[in-house]
LOKOLVEX-698473 format. One record per residue (C-alpha): x, y, z; residue in one letter. Coordinates in steps of 0.02 Angstrom, whole numbers, plus 50000, padded with zeros to 5 digits. Example, Ala and Ser with C-alpha at 12.3 -4.5 7.8 and 13.67 -1.06 7.14 Angstrom:
// residues 2
PT     xx     yy     zz  code
PT  50615  49775  50390     A
PT  50684  49947  50357     S
***
This chain:
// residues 543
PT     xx     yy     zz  code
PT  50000  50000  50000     X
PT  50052  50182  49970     X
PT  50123  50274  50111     X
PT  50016  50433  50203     X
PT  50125  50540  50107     X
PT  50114  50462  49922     X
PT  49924  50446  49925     X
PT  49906  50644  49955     X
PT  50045  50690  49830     X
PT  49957  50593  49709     X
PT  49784  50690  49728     X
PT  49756  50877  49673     X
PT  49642  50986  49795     X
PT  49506  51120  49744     X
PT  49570  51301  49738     X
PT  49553  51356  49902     X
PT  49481  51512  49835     X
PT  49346  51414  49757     X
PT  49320  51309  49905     X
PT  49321  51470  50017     X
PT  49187  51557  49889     X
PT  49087  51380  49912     X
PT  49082  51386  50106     X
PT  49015  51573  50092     X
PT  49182  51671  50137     X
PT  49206  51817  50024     X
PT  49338  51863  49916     X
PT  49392  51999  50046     X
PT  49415  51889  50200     X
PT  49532  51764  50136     X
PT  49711  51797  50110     X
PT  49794  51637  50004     X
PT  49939  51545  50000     X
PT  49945  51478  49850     X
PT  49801  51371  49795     X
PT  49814  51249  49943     X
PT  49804  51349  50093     X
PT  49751  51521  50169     X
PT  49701  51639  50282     X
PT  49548  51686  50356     X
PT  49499  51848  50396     X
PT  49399  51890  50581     X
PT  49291  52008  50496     X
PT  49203  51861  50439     X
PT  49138  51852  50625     X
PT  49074  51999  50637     X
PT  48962  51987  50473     X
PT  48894  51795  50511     X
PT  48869  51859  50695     X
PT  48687  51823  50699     X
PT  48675  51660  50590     X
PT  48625  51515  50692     X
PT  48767  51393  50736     X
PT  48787  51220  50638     X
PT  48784  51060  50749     X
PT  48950  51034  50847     X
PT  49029  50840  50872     X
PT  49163  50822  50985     X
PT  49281  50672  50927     X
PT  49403  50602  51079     X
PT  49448  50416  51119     X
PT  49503  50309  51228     X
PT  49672  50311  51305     X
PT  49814  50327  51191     X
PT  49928  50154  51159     X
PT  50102  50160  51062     X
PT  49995  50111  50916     X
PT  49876  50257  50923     X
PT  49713  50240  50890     X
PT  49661  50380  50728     X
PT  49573  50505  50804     X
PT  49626  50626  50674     X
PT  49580  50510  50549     X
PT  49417  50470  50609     X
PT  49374  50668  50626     X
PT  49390  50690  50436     X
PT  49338  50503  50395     X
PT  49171  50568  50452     X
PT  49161  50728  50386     X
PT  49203  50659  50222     X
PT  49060  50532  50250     X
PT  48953  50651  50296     X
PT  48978  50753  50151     X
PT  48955  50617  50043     X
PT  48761  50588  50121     X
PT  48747  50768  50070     X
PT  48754  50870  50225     X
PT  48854  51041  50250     X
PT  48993  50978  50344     X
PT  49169  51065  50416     X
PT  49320  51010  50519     X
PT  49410  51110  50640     X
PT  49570  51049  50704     X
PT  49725  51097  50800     X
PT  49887  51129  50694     X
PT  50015  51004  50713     X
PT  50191  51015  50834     X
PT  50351  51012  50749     X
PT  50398  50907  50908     X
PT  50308  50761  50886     X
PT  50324  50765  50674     X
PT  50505  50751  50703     X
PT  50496  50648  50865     X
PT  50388  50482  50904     X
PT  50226  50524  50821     X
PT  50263  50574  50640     X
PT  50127  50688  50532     X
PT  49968  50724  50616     X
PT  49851  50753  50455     X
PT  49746  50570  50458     X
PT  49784  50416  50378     X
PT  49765  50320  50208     X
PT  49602  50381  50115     X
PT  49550  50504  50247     X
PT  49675  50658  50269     X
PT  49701  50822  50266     X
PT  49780  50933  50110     X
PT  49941  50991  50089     X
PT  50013  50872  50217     X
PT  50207  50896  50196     X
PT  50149  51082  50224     X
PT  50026  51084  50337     X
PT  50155  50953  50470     X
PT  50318  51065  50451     X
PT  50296  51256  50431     X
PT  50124  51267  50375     X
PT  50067  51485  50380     X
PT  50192  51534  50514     X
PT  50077  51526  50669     X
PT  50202  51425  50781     X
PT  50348  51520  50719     X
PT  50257  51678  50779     X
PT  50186  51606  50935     X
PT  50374  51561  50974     X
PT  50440  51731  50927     X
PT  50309  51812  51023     X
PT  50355  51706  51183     X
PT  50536  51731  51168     X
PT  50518  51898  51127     X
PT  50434  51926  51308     X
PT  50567  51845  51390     X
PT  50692  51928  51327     X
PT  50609  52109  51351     X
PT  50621  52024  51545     X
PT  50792  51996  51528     X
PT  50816  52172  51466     X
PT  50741  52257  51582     X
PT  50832  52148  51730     X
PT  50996  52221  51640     X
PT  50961  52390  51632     X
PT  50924  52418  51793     X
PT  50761  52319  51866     X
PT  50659  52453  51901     X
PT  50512  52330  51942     X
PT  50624  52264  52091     X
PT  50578  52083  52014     X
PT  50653  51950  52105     X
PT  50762  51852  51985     X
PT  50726  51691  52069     X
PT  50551  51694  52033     X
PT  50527  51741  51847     X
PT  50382  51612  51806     X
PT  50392  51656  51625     X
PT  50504  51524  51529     X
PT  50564  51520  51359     X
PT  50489  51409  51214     X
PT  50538  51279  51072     X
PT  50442  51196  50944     X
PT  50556  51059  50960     X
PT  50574  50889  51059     X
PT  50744  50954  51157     X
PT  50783  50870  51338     X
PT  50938  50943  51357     X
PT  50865  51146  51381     X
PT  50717  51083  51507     X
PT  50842  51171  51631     X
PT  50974  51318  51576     X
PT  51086  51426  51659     X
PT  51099  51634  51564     X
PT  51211  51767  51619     X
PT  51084  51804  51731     X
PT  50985  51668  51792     X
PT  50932  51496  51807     X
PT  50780  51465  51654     X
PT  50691  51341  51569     X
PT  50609  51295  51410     X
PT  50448  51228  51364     X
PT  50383  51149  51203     X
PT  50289  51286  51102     X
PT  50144  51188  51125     X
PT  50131  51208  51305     X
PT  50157  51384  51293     X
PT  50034  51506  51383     X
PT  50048  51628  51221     X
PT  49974  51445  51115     X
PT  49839  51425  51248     X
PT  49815  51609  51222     X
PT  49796  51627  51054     X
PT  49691  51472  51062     X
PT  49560  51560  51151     X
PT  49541  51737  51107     X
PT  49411  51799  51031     X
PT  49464  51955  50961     X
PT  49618  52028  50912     X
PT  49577  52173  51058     X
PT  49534  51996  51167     X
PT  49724  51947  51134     X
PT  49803  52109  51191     X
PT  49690  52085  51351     X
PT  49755  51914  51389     X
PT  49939  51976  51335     X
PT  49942  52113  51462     X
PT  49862  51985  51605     X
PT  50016  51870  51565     X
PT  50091  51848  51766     X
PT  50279  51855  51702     X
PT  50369  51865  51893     X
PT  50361  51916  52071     X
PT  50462  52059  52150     X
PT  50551  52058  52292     X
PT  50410  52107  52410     X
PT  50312  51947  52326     X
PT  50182  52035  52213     X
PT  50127  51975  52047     X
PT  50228  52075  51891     X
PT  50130  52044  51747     X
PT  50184  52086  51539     X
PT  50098  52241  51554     X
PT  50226  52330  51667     X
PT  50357  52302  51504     X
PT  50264  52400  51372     X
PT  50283  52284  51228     X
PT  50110  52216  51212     X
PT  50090  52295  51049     X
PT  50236  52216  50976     X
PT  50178  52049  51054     X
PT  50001  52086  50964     X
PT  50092  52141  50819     X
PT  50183  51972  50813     X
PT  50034  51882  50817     X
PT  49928  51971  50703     X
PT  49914  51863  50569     X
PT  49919  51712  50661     X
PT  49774  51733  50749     X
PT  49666  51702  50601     X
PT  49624  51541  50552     X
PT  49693  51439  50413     X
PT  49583  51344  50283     X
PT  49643  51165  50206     X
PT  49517  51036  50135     X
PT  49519  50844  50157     X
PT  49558  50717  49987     X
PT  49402  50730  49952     X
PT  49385  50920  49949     X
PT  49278  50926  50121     X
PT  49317  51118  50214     X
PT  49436  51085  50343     X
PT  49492  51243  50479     X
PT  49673  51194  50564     X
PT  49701  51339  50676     X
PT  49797  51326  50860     X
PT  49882  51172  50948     X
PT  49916  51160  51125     X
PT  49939  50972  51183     X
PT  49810  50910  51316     X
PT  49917  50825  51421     X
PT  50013  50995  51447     X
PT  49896  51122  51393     X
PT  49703  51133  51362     X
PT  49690  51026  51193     X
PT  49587  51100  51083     X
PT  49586  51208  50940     X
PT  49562  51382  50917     X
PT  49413  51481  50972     X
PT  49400  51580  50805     X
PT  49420  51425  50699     X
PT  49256  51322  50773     X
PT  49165  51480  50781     X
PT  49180  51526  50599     X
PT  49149  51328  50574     X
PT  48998  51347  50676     X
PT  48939  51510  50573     X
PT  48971  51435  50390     X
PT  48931  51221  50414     X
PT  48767  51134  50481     X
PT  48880  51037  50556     X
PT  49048  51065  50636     X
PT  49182  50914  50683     X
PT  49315  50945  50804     X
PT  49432  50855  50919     X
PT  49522  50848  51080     X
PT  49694  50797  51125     X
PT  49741  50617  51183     X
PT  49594  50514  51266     X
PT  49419  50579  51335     X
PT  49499  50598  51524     X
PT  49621  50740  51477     X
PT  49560  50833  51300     X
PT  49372  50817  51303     X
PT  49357  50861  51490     X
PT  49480  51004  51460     X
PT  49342  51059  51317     X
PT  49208  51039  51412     X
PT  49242  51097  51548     X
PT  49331  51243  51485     X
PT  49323  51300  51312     X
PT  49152  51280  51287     X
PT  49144  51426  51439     X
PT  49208  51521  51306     X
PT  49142  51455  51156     X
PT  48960  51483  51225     X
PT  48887  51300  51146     X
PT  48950  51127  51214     X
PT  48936  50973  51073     X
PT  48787  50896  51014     X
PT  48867  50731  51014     X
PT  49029  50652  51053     X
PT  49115  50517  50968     X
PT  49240  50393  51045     X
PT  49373  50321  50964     X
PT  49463  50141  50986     X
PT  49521  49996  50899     X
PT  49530  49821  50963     X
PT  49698  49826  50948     X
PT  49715  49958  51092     X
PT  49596  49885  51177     X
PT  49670  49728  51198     X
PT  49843  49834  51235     X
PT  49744  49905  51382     X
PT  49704  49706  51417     X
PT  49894  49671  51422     X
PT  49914  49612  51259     X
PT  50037  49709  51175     X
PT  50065  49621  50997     X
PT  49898  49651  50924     X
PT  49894  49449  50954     X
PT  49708  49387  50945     X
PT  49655  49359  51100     X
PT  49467  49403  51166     X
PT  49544  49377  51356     X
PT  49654  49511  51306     X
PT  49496  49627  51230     X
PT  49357  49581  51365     X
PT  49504  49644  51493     X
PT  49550  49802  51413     X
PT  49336  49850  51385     X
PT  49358  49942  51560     X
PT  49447  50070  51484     X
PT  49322  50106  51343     X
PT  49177  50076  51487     X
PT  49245  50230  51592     X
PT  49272  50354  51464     X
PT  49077  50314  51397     X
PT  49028  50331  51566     X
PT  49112  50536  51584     X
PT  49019  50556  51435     X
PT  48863  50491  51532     X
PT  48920  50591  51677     X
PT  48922  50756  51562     X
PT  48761  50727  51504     X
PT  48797  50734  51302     X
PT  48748  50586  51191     X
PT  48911  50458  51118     X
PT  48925  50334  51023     X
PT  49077  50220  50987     X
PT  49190  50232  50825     X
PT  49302  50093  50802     X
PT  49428  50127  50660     X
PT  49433  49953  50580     X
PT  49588  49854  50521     X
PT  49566  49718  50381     X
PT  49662  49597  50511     X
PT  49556  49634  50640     X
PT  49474  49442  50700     X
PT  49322  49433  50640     X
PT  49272  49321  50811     X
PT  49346  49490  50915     X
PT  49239  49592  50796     X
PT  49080  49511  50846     X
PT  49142  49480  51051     X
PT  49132  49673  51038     X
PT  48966  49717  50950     X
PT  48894  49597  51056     X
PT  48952  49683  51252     X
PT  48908  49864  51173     X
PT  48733  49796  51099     X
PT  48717  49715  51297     X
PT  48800  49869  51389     X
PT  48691  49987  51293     X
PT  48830  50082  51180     X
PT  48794  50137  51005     X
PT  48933  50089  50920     X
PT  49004  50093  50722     X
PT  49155  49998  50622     X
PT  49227  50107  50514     X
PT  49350  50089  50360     X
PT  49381  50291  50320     X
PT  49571  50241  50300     X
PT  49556  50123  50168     X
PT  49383  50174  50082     X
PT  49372  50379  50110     X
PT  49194  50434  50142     X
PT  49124  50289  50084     X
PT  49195  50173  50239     X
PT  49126  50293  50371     X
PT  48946  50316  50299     X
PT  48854  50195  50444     X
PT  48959  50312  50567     X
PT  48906  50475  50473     X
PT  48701  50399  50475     X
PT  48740  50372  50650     X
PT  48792  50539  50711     X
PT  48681  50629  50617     X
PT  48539  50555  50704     X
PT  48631  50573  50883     X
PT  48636  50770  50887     X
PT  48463  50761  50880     X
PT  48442  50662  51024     X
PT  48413  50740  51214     X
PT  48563  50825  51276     X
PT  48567  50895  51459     X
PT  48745  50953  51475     X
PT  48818  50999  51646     X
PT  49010  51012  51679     X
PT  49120  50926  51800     X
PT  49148  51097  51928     X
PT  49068  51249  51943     X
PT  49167  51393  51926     X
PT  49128  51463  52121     X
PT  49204  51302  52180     X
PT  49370  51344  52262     X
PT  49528  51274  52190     X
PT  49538  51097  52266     X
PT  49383  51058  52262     X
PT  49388  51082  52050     X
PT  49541  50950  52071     X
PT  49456  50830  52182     X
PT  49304  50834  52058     X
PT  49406  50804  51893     X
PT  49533  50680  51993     X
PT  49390  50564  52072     X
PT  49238  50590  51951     X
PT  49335  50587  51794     X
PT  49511  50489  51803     X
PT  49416  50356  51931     X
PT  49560  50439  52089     X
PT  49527  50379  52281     X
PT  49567  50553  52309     X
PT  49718  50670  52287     X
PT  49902  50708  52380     X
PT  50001  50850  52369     X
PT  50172  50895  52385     X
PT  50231  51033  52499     X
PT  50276  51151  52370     X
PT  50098  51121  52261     X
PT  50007  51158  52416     X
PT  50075  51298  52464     X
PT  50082  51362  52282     X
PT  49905  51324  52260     X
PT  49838  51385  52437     X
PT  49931  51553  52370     X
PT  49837  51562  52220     X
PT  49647  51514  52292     X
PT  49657  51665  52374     X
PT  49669  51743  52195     X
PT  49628  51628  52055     X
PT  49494  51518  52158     X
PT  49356  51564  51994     X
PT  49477  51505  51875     X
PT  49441  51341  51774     X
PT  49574  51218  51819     X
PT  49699  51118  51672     X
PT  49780  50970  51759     X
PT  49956  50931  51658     X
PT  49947  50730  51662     X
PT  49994  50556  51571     X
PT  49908  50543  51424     X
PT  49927  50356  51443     X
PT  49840  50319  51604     X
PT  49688  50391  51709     X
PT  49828  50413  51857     X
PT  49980  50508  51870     X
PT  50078  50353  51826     X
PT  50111  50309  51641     X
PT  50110  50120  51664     X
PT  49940  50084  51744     X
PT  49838  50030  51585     X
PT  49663  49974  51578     X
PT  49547  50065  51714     X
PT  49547  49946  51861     X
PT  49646  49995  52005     X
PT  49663  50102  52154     X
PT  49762  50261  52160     X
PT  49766  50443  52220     X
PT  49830  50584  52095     X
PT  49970  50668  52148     X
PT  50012  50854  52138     X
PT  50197  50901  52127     X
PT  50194  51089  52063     X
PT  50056  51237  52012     X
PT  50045  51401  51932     X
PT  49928  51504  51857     X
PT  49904  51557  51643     X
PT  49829  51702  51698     X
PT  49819  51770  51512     X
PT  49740  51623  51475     X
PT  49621  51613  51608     X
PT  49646  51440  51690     X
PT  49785  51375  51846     X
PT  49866  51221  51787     X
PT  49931  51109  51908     X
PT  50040  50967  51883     X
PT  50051  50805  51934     X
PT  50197  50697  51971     X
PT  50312  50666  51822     X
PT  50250  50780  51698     X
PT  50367  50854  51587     X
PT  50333  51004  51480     X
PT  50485  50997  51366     X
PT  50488  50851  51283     X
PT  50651  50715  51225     X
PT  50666  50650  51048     X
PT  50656  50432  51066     X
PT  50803  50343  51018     X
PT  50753  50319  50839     X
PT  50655  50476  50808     X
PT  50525  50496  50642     X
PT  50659  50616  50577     X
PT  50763  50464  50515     X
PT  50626  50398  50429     X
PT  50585  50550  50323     X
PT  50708  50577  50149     X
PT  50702  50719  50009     X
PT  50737  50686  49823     X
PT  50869  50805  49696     X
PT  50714  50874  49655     X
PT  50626  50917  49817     X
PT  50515  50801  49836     X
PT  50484  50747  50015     X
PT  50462  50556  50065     X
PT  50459  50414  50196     X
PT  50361  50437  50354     X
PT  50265  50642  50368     X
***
């Protein structure tokens, strides 16, 4: 079979002009690169401000495996398929990390028949956004930098600037640095507060808001310094002008696709931008996005916080898994047939339906399908979801396109019509720990949760300030616990809290649990060796 890469270099896209005009975005508000990608312009807000917004599905899954389970490719599997049954469809997605393209993961642009167009482009540089979202960040610390040398008129304590510097890169060796001034740090761009910033604004005046709120240090009498006291917002705004509106790609088979903002859900929030589902929302009857990693860190992250902002939670979410990670989460890790292995790993899939009960919205089960798959373990697992009450679909987007996902597409279009009585895990007047307590024992299945010295008193500090923020807890993506290797759902633990701060730009406190690590290593055979160029610039391998 043809590789990811040589089945999209093979296929020519619509203009994206033409595809733009289609949609109903005028000539005025897009900005092109090319004929494969461009720019949208906010305006477009303003003027579709009181159409009525399209039907929003939330795609998430179960809990990642080394395999992963096509997420991504289910998200525009479906949209294709719903496209082909005629309806109005668009995707909104987050914009891939150099980090992971180069590192462990490779491309993140879908699979086989069902992917996203240009890929090469859209995995590497793409429009600039995480070149300027880098810039932008850097740019702040070194205007802190500055300032400390000429003088520190702010009297900020040099021990406790909270504002690192950034990478779009998988680097271990520059998680800790020493300057000519101080001891820093670096974070992947992904888990930058400027990413989870641009992420949710909703206006470019929004973004200068959440730019000047950035908390960048303390002074020496312990009060909060925030960007605002350095006078460069406007270049920071400046920076990120153009990156703040969303980009337009389409899938193989020429379905509207918005890729627009990318901070990770294990480290960040997980979800795309603001803008990007809201113009979705304002031009499709029906709207697809996802969330990072499985439903315990992305979709809670979206539910319980961006759709604060977004003002509309989904009309349906759809859970991805394959028997293959399924039986991984049984303790089979060689894709080996074995329905021990499966009917062990179903408790996985069984608590990540059950938050979806828990937030009230309507599911149903998407299994991406492989041709191996046993056909006995096929029909083991249609039978316990027909018993255990989940709707559930097989679908074969990655080899057939639109056509392979049009029982799911049937499926889902029915389900946002069903009853839907949202309600979130916390309410925003709960205090601090009792927003982590909620998410650790009603969502990840915790006993309860520890703390470390310094998270407690970091996080008592900031209750008296921050209590009626949202909360991002900076986990695992491969386990409900703090603790990588605990697969499957069945066992007893307490989350533990090492460390805590506050995104006050963004608007949420993360706090992070043991063993997190927001800067990334490359593995010892990273996707970058797999990747070659030809004389004549032609890009192949693994992207």
């Amino acid at each position: 079979m043809k590789t990811n890469l040589e089945i999209t270099q093979n296929i020519v896209g619509k203009d994206i002009n033409v595809l733009a005009k289609e949609i109903g975005i005028k000539k005025e508000e897009i900005f092109a690169f090319g004929d494969e990608m461009a720019k949208i312009d906010l305006s477009l807000l303003k003027r579709l401000e009181n159409e009525k917004d399209g039907k929003l599905i939330l795609v998430t899954a179960i809990t990642p495996t080394p395999a992963g389970e096509g997420k991504t490719t289910m998200s525009i599997g479906l949209s294709d398929g719903m496209k082909r049954l005629g309806k109005n469809v668009i995707v909104a997605l987050r914009e891939p990390s150099l980090g992971p393209v180069l590192g462990m993961k490779g491309g993140a642009t879908g699979g086989g028949l069902a992917q996203i167009i240009p890929r090469e482009k859209i995995n590497l540089h793409f429009t600039g956004d995480l070149h300027a979202i880098s810039t932008a960040h850097n740019f702040l610390s070194a205007a802190i930098d500055n300032h400390l040398y000429y003088g520190n008129e702010l009297n900020i304590d040099e021990k406790r600037v909270v504002w690192p510097r950034t990478l779009d890169m998988n680097d271990r060796n520059i998680r800790h640095i020493k300057t000519n001034l101080r001891d820093d740090t670096f974070i992947i761009t992904a888990a930058s507060e400027i990413m989870a910033i641009l992420a949710l604004a909703s206006s470019l005046e929004n973004l200068r808001e959440r730019l000047n709120n950035i908390l960048i240090a303390y002074n020496k009498n312990g009060e909060e310094i925030y960007a605002s006291s350095l006078k460069v917002t406007d270049s920071l705004v400046i920076l990120l002008k153009e990156a703040l509106k969303p980009n337009l790609v389409q899938t193989l088979e020429q379905t509207p696709v918005f890729v627009h903002g990318g901070p990770f859900a294990n480290i960040a929030h997980g979800c795309n931008s603001l803008l990007a589902t809201k113009m979705a929302l304002k031009l499709g009857d029906y709207v697809i996005t996802e969330a990072g990693f499985g439903a315990d860190l992305g979709a809670e992250k979206f539910l319980d916080i961006k759709t604060r902002y977004l003002g509309k939670h989904p009309d349906g979410v759809v859970i991805v898994a394959t028997l293959r990670a399924l039986k991984y989460h049984g303790f089979e890790e060689d894709g080996k047939t074995s329905l021990e292995a499966l009917k062990a790993g179903l408790v996985n899939i069984e608590r990540h339906a059950a938050n979806m009960k828990k937030f009230g919205i309507p599911y149903i089960i998407a299994m991406n399908h492989f041709y191996n798959d046993p056909e006995e373990e096929v029909k083991f697992f249609l039978e316990w979801a027909k018993k255990e009450g989940h709707p559930v679909s097989f679908v074969d987007s990655f080899l057939e396109g639109s056509k392979g996902a049009l029982d799911l597409a049937e499926k889902v279009v029915k389900l946002v019509e069903e009853e839907n009585n949202f309600k979130r895990t916390y309410q925003l007047t709960d205090d601090l720990y009792a927003k982590v307590e909620k998410i650790a024992v009603n969502v990840y299945g915790a006993n309860g949760v520890k703390y470390s010295k310094e998270a407690r008193e970091k996080l008592d500090l900031l209750n008296k300030t921050y209590h009626d923020l949202p909360i991002v807890i900076a986990k695992t993506h491969l386990s409900f616990s703090n603790r990588a290797k605990l697969r499957g759902s069945v066992y007893e633990f307490d989350l533990v809290i090492s460390d805590a701060r506050v995104s006050r730009g963004a608007g949420f406190v993360v706090v992070l649990t043991k063993g997190i690590i927001t800067m990334p290593g490359l593995p010892k055979v990273p996707n970058a060796e797999k990747m070659f160029i030809t004389a004549d610039g032609v890009i192949k391998g693994r992207l």
